[in-house]
C-alpha positions in Angstrom: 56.6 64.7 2.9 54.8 63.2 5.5 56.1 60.7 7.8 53.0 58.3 7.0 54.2 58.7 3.4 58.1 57.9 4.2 57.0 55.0 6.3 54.9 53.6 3.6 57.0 53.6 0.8 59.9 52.4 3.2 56.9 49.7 4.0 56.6 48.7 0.5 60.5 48.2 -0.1 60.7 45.7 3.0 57.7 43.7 2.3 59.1 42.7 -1.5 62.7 42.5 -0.1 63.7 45.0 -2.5 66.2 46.9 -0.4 69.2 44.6 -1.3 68.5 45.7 -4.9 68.7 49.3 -4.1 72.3 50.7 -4.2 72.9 54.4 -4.7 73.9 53.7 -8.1 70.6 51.7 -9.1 68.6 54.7 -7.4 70.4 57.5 -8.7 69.8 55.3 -12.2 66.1 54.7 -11.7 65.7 58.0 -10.7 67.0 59.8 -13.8 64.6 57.2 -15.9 61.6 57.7 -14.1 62.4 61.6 -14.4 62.9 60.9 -17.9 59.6 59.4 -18.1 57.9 62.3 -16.7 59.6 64.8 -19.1 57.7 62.4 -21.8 54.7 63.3 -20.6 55.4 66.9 -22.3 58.0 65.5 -25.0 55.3 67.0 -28.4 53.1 69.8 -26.2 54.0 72.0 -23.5 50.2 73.2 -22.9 48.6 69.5 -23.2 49.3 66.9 -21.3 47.9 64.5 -19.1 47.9 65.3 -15.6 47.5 62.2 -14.3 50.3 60.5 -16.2 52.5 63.5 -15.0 51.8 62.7 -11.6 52.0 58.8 -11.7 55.7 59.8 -12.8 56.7 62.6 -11.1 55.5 60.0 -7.4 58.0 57.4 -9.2 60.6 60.5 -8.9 59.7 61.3 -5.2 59.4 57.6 -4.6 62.7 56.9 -5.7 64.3 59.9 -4.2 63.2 58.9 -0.8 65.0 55.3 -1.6 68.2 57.1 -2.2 67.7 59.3 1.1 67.4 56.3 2.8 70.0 54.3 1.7 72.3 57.2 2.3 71.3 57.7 5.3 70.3 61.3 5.0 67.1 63.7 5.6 65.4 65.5 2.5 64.7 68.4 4.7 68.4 68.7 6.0 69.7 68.4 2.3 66.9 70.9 0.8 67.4 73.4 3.4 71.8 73.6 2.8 70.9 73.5 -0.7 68.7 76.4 -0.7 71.0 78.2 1.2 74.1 78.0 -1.3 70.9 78.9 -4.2 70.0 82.1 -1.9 73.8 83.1 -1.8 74.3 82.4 -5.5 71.3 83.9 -6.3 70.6 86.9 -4.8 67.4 88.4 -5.4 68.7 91.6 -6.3 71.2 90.4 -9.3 68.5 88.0 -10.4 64.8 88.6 -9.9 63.4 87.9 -13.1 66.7 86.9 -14.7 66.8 83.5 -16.1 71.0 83.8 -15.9 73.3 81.3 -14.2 74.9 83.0 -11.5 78.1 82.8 -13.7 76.8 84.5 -16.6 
């Protein structure tokens, strides 16, 4: 994400006071709502949907994620890039190109 993104959602938090209200466990709560709300978006059609709802919701996601990042103290980019480095070594793309096993299956 852009750093003029981060900085304004950051910018948003301070300016309502919000950030006292924003433990992990609050964030890691809203988060799984707001991603529940976005899977609502394709609870009756797969193939249908409105695009623009699914993006109001999946920003609420992102949003929210970035909250947790910065009340943890820790960089999306860091975090993504360990992660997909476990995924590659779980995953190899010999044992699993178009394979929709987990890797303990």
């Amino acid at each position: 994400m852009k750093q003029e993104t981060i900085d304004r959602i950051r910018r948003f938090t301070k300016d309502r006071d919000w950030d006292k209200y924003h433990t992990p466990s609050n964030l890691a709560k809203t988060i799984v709502i707001e991603a529940t709300e976005l899977l609502e978006c394709f609870q009756w059609n797969d193939e249908q949907f409105d695009l623009e709802h699914v993006k109001e919701e999946l920003a609420d996601v992102i949003v929210n994620c970035q909250n947790l990042l910065d009340k943890l103290c820790l960089n999306a980019d860091d975090i993504v890039q360990k992660k997909m480095e476990q995924n590659e070594k779980k995953y190899p793309i010999e044992k699993f190109r178009s394979i929709d096993k987990k890797y303990n299956e």
